[in-house]
FITIKE-174273 format. One line per field, with one value per residue (C-alpha): residue in three letters; residue number from 1; y, z, x. Coordinates in nm, 2 decimals, decimal comma. Layout:
# FITIKE-174273
aa: [ALA ...]
i: [NUM ...]
Y: [Y ...]
Z: [Z ...]
X: [X ...]
***
This chain:
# FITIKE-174273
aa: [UNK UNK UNK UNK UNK UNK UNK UNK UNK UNK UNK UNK UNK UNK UNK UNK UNK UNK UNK UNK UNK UNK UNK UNK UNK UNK UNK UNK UNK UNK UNK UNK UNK UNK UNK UNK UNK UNK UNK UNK UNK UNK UNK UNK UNK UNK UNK UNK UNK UNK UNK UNK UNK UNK UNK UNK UNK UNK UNK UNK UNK UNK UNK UNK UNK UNK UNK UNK UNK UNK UNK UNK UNK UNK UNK UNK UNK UNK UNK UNK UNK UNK UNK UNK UNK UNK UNK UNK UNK UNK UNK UNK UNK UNK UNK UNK UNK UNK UNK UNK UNK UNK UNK UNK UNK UNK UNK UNK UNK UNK UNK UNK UNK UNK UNK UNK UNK UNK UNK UNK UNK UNK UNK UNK UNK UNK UNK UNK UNK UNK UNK UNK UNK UNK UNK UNK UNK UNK UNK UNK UNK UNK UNK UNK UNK UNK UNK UNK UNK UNK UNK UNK UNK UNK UNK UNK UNK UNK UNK UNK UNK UNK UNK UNK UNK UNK UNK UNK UNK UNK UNK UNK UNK UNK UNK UNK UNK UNK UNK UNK UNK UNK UNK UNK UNK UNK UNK UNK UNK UNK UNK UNK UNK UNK UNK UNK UNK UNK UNK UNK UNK UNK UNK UNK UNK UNK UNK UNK UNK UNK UNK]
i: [1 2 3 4 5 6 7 8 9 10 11 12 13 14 15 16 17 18 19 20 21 22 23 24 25 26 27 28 29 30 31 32 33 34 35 36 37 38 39 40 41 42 43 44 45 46 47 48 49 50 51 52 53 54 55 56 57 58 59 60 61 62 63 64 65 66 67 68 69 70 71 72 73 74 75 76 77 78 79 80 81 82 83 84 85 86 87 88 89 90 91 92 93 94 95 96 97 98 99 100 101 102 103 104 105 106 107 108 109 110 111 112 113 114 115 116 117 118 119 120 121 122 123 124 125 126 127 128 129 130 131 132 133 134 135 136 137 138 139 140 141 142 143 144 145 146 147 148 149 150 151 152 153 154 155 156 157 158 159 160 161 162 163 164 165 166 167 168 169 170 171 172 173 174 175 176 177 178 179 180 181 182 183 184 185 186 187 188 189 190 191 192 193 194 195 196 197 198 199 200 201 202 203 204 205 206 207 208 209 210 211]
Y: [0,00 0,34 0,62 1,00 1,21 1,02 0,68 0,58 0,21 0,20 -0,03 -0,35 -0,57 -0,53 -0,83 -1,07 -1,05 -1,21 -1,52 -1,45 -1,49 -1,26 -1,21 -0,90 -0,89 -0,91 -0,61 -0,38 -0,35 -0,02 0,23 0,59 0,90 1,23 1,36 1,10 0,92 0,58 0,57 0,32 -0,04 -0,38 -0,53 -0,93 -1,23 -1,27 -0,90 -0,89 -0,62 -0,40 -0,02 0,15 0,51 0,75 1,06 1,25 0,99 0,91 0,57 0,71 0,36 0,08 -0,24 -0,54 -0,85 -1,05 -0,89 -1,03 -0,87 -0,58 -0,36 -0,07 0,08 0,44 0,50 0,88 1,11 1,44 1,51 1,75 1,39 1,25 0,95 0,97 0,67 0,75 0,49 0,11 -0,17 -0,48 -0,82 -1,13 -0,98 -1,21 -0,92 -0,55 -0,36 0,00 -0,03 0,34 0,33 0,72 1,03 1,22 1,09 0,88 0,95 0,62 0,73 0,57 0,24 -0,10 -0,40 -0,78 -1,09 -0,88 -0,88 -0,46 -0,21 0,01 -0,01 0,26 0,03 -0,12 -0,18 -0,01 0,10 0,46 0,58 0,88 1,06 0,93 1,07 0,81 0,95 0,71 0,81 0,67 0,28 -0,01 -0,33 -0,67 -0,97 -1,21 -0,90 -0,81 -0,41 -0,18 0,08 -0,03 0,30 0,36 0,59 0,60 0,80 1,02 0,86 0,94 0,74 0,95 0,74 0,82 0,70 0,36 0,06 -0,28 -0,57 -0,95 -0,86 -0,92 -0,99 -0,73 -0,91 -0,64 -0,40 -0,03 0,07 -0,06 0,15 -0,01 0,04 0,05 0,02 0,07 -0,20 -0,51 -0,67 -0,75 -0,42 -0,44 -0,40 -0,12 -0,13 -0,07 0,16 0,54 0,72 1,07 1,10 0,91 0,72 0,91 0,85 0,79 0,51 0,68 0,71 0,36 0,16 -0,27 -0,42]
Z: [0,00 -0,13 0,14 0,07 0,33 0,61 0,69 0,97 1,01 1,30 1,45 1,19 1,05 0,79 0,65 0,36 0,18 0,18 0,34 0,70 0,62 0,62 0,24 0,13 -0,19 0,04 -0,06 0,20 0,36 0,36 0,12 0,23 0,06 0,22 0,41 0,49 0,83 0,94 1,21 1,45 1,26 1,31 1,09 1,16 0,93 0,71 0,72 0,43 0,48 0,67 0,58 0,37 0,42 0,10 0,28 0,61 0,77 1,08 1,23 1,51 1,73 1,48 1,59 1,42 1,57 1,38 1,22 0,88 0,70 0,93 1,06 0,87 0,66 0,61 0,28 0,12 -0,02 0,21 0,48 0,62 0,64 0,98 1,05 1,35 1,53 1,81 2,00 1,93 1,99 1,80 1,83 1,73 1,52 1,43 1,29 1,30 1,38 1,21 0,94 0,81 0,48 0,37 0,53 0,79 1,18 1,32 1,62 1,79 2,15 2,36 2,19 2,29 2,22 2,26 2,14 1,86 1,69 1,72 1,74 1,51 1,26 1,05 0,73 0,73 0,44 0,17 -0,18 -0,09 0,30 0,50 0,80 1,01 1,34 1,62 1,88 2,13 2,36 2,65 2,51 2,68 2,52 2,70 2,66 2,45 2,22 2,13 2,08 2,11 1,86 1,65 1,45 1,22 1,35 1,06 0,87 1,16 1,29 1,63 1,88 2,17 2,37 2,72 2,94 2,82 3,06 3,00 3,12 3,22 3,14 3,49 3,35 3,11 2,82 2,55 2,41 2,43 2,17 1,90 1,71 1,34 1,07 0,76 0,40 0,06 -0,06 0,07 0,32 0,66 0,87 1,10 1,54 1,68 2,04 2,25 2,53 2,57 2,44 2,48 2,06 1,89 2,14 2,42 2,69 3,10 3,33 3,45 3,10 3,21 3,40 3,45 3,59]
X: [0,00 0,15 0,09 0,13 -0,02 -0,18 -0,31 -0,49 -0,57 -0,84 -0,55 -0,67 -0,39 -0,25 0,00 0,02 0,33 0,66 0,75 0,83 1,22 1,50 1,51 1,62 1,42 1,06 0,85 0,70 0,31 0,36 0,53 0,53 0,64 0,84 0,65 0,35 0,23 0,16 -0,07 -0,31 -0,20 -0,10 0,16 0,06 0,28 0,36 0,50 0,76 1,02 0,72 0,73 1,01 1,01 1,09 1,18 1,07 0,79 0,59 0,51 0,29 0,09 0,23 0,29 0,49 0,38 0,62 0,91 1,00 1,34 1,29 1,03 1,09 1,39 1,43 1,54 1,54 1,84 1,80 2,10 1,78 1,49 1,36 1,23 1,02 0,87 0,63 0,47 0,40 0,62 0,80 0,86 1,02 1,30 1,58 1,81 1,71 1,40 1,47 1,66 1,85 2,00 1,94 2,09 1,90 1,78 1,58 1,37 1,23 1,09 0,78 0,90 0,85 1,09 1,13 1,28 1,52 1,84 1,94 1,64 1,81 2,10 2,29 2,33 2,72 2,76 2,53 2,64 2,59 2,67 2,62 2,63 2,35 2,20 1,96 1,78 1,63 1,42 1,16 1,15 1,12 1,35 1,29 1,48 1,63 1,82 2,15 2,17 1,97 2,18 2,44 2,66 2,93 3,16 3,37 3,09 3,00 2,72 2,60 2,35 2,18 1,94 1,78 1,49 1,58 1,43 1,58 1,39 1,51 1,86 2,06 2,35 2,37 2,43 2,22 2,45 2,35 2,53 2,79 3,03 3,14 3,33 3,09 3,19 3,02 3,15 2,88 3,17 3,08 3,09 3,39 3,29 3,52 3,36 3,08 2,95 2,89 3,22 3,12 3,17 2,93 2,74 2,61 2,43 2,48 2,42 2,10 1,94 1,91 1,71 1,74 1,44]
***
């Protein structure tokens, strides 16, 4: 479904395409131009690669019962687009939730989280790269996951999260957030490290809370 102002799906379910895999090629529920907003649905299974956003977006109250390739992907060409995410929550997610392969920032705040790969991910290893900016804010990620932002600080990339509660992880295991080195070139995106660095990712032990 094509979207170019605003859609508002009385919270029904939406789903239907793809196969429930990780293929790349899966097309999305949901394709919405710069400038349009997602509100009030429930992306059920099969869910392909859920919504790809052309430009400035907002996924206000969505919810991904069952992530396929990924939940959504912000796409777009503008250093200036934002991707704002407000509300809902995700789960099942064997990779990534948001996806950001244009330029611009991503806002995901009053988010919830669980059973996931990385809740967002500045793409490693796309053809074209950018700067890219994540702001997380007010979410809630439960266990099994493994990060909840993963960068590329060779590009610039910056991660600030806050109010973030982490549930059912005693031991800490979910990373915060990963720095890599990302490539144009399709190879495997290089781990530099991990944890707040005051550079590109920032935050403080009491922007979190383990419960």
């Amino acid at each position: 479904m094509k979207v170019s102002a605003t859609f508002d799906g009385g919270l029904r379910r939406y789903s239907g395409v793809g196969d429930g895999g990780q293929s790349e090629s899966q097309p999305a529920v949901f394709e919405v131009a710069n400038g349009g907003t997602v509100q009030n649905v429930i992306i059920g299974t099969p869910a392909g690669d859920g919504i790809h956003c052309l430009g400035t977006c907002t996924l206000r109250n969505v919810w991904w019962e069952d992530v396929g390739e990924d939940a959504a992907t912000f796409k777009g060409t503008s250093a200036t687009q934002t991707m704002t995410i407000d509300g809902g929550g995700a789960r099942h997610a064997n990779d990534k939730v948001f996806q950001h392969n244009g330029p611009g920032t991503m806002v995901i705040r009053n988010f919830q989280v669980a059973d996931f790969g990385k809740l967002y991910r500045s793409c490693g290893n796309c053809s074209s790269q950018y700067r890219r900016t994540v702001v997380i804010q007010n979410v809630t990620v439960t266990a099994p996951g493994k990060t909840i932002a993963g960068i590329n600080s060779n590009y610039g990339d910056t991660a600030t999260l806050s109010g973030v509660t982490i549930v059912g992880d005693a031991n800490k295991k979910i990373s915060i957030c990963d720095r890599y080195e990302g490539n144009a070139a399709g190879d495997e995106p290089v781990k530099l490290g991990t944890g707040a660095d005051g550079t590109y990712c920032h935050y403080s032990p009491s922007d979190l809370t383990y419960r």
